[in-house]
C-alpha positions as CSV (number, residue, x, y, z in Angstrom):
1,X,-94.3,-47.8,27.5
2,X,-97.4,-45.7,26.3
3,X,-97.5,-45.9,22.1
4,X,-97.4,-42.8,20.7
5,X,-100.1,-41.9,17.9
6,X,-100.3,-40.1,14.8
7,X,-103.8,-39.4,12.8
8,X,-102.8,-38.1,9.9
9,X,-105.0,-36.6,7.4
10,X,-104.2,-37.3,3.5
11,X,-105.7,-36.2,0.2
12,X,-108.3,-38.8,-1.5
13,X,-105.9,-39.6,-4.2
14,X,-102.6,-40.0,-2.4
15,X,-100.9,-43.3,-2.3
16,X,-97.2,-42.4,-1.0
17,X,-97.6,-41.0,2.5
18,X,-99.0,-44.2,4.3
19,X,-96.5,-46.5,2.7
20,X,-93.7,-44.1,3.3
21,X,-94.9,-44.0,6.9
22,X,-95.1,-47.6,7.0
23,X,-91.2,-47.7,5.6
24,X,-89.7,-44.8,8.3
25,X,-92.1,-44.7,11.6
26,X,-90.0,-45.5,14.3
27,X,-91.1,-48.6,16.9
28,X,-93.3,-47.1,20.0
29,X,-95.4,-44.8,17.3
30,X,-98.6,-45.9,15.7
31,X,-100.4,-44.0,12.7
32,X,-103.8,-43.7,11.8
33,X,-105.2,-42.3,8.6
34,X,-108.1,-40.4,7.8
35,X,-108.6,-39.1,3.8
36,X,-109.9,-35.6,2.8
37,X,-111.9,-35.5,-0.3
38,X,-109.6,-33.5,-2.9
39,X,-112.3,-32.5,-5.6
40,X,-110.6,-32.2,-9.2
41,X,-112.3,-30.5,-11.9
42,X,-111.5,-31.9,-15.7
43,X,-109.9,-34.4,-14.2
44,X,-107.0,-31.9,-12.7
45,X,-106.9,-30.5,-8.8
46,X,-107.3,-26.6,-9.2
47,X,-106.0,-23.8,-6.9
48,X,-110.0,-23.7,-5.7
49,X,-109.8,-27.6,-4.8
50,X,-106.5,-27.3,-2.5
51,X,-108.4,-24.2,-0.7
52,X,-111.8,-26.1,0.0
53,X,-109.5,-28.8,1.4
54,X,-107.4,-26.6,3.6
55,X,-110.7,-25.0,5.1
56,X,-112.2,-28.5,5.4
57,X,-109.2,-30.1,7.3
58,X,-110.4,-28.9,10.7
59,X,-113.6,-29.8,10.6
60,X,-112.3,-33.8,9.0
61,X,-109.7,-33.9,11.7
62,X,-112.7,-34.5,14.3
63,X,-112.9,-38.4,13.1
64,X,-109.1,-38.1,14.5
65,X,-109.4,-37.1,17.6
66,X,-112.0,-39.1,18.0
67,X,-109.7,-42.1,18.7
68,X,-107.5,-39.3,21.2
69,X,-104.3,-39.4,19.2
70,X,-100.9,-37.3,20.5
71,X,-101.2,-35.3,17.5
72,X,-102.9,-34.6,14.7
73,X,-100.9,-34.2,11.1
74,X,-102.7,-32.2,7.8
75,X,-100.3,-34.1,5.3
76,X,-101.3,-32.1,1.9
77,X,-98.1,-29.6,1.0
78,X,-100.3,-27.6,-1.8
79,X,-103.7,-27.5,0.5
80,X,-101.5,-26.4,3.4
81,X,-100.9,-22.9,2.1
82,X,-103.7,-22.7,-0.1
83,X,-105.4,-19.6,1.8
84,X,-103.5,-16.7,1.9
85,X,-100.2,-15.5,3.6
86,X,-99.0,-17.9,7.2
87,X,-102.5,-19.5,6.5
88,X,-100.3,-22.7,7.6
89,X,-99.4,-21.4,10.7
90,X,-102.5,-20.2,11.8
91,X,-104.3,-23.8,10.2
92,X,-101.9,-25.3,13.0
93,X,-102.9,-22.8,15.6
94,X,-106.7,-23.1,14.7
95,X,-107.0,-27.0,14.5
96,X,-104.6,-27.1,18.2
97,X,-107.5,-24.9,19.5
98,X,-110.5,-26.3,18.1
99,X,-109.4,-30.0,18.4
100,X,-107.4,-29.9,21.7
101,X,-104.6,-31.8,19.9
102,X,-101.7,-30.7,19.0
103,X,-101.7,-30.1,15.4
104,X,-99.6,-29.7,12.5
105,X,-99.7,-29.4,8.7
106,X,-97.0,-30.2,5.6
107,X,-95.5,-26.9,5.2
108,X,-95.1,-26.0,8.8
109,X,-93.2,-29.0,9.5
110,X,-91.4,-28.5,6.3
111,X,-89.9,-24.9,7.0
112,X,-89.4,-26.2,10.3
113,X,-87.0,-29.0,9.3
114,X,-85.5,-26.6,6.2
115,X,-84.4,-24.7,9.6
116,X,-83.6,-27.5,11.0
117,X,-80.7,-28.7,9.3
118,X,-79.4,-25.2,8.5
119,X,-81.0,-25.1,4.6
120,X,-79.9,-22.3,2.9
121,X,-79.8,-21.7,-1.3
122,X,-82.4,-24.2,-1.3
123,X,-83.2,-25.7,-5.0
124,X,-87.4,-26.3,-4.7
125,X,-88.8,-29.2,-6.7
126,X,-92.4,-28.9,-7.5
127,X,-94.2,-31.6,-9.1
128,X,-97.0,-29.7,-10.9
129,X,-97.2,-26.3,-12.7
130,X,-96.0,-22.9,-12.5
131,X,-98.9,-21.9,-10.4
132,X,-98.2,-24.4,-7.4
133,X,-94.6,-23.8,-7.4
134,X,-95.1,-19.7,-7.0
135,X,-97.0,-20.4,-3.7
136,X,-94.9,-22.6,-2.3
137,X,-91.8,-20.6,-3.4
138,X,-93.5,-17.2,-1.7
139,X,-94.7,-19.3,1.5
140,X,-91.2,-20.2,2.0
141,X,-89.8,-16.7,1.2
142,X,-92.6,-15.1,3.5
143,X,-90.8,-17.7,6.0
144,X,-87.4,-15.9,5.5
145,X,-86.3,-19.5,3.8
146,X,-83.4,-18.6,1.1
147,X,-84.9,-20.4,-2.1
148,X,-82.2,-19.9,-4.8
149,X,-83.8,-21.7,-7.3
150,X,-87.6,-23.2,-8.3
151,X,-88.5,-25.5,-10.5
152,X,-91.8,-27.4,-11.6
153,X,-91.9,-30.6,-12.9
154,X,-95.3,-29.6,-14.8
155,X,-97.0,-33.0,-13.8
156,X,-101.2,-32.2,-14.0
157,X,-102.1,-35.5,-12.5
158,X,-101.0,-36.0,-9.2
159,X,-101.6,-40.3,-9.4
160,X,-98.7,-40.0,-12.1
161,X,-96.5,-37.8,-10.8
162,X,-96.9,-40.5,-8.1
163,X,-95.5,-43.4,-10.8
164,X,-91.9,-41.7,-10.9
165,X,-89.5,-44.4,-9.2
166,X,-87.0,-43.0,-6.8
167,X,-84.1,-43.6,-8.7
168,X,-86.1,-41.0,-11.7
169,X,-86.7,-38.4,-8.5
170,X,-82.3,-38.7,-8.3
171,X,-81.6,-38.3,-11.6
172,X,-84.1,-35.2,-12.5
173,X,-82.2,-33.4,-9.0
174,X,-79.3,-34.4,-9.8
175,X,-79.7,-32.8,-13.4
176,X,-81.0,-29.4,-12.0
177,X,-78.3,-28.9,-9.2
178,X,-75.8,-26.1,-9.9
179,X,-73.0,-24.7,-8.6
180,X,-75.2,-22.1,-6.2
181,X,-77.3,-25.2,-4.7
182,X,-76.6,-26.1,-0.7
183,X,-79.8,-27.6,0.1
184,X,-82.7,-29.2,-1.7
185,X,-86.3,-29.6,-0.6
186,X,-88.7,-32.0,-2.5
187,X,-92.5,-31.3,-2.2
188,X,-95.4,-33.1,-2.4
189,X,-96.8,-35.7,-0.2
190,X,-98.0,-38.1,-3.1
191,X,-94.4,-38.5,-5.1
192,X,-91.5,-40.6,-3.3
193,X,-89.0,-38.8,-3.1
194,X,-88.4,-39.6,1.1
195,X,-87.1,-42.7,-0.4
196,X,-84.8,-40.8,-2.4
197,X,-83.3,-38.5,0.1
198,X,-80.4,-41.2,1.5
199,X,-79.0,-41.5,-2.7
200,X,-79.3,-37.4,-2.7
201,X,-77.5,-37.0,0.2
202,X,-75.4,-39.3,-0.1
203,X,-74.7,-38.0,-4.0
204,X,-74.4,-34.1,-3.5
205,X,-73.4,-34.1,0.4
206,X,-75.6,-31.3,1.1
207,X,-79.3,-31.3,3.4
208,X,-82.3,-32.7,1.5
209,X,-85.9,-32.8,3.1
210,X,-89.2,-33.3,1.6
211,X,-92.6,-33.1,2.4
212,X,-93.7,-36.6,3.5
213,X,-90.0,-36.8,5.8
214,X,-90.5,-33.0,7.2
215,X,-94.5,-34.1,8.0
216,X,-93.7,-37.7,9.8
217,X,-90.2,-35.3,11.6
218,X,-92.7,-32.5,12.7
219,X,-95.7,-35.2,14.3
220,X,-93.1,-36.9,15.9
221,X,-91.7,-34.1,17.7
222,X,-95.0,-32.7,18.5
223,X,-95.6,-35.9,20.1
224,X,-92.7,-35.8,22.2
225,X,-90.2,-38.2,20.7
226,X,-86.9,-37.9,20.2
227,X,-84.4,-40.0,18.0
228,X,-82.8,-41.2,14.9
229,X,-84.4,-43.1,11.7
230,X,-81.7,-45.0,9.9
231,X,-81.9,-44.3,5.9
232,X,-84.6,-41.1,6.5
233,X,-81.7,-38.5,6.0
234,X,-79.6,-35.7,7.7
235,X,-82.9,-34.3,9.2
236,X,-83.1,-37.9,11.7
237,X,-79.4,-38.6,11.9
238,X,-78.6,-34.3,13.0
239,X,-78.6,-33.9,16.6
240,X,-79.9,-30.3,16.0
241,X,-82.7,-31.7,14.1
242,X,-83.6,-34.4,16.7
243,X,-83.2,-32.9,19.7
């Protein structure tokens, strides 16, 4: 049987999405990586830096398709909406064209897999500041995604935010879920929270998906497979989600 293959584009500094790849890819898929420059500026990534990277990812996606992969994945939640209103969308729709791949990006697949397994009063966990959650909380309300409640960690530094064990993603959830929570959604490609969404789950009985889960869910479906991951949460083991 043919393997399936991923290229998936990643942000200089990340150092979650290929191990949690590596964890959760099911047998028959392949994934190949190619990294993005993400320019910081004091030593922080700015607004400006996730924008250059978004309007560079088309153009960096060409050493992907050089080895003719099934589909093409822009794995950077923040540099995925970075340019203005359904900029994901149409980053998906421009990189399909241009690259004749099909083509995805973080938050795409993410507010496809929110719909997925029927997310609604969604709590959103952001990382980093104040500034980063507000995009992502209006790119999912632009989606018609009902956010109840947004929250940023206030990490600056991406490679620490990266650090925080699994277990410490669990606990700080577990501490902001109310009584109005049905659904959680984790972003960032660079933290670990896909290896905390089984505990979650398991813990509050309600959908959790984040952005590393929803990106590897949404290439794989691109691709054409269908199935379930053992231990990668509701949005694998849902035959809505799957099928």
């Amino acid at each position: 049987m043919k393997r399936l293959r991923i290229g998936m584009i990643v942000p200089s500094l990340n150092t979650i999405a290929e191990d949690d790849f590596r964890m959760y890819c099911p047998p028959g898929v392949a994934y190949h990586v190619h990294r993005l420059r993400l320019r910081k500026e004091n030593g922080v990534v700015t607004e400006e830096s996730l924008t250059r990277a978004h309007l560079e990812a088309a153009e960096e996606a060409e050493y992907l398709k050089d080895m003719s992969p099934d589909v093409i994945a822009f794995n950077c939640t923040g540099a995925s909406i970075a340019y203005g209103k359904d900029c994901d969308t149409r980053l998906a729709e421009r990189m399909t064209e241009v690259l004749g791949v099909p083509s995805t990006n973080t938050m795409v697949a993410v507010k496809d897999a929110l719909r997925a397994v029927g997310a609604r009063r969604i709590l959103q966990v952001c990382p980093f500041g104040d500034a980063f959650l507000r995009i992502e909380a209006q790119s999912l309300a632009d989606a018609s995604l009902d956010v109840h409640r947004s929250v940023s960690l206030n990490f600056t530094d991406a490679k620490v935010a990266a650090r925080m064990e699994p277990c410490e993603i669990v606990d700080r959830v577990l501490q902001l879920i109310d009584h109005g929570t049905e659904s959680v959604f984790l972003s960032c490609a660079n933290v670990r929270a896909f290896e905390a969404v089984r505990e979650l789950e398991r813990t509050l009985d309600m959908p959790v998906v984040t952005s590393n889960q929803a990106m590897l869910w949404g290439a794989l479906r691109l691709a054409g497979w269908q199935g379930a991951i053992d231990g990668a949460g509701r949005l694998f083991a849902d035959a809505r989600a799957v099928a």
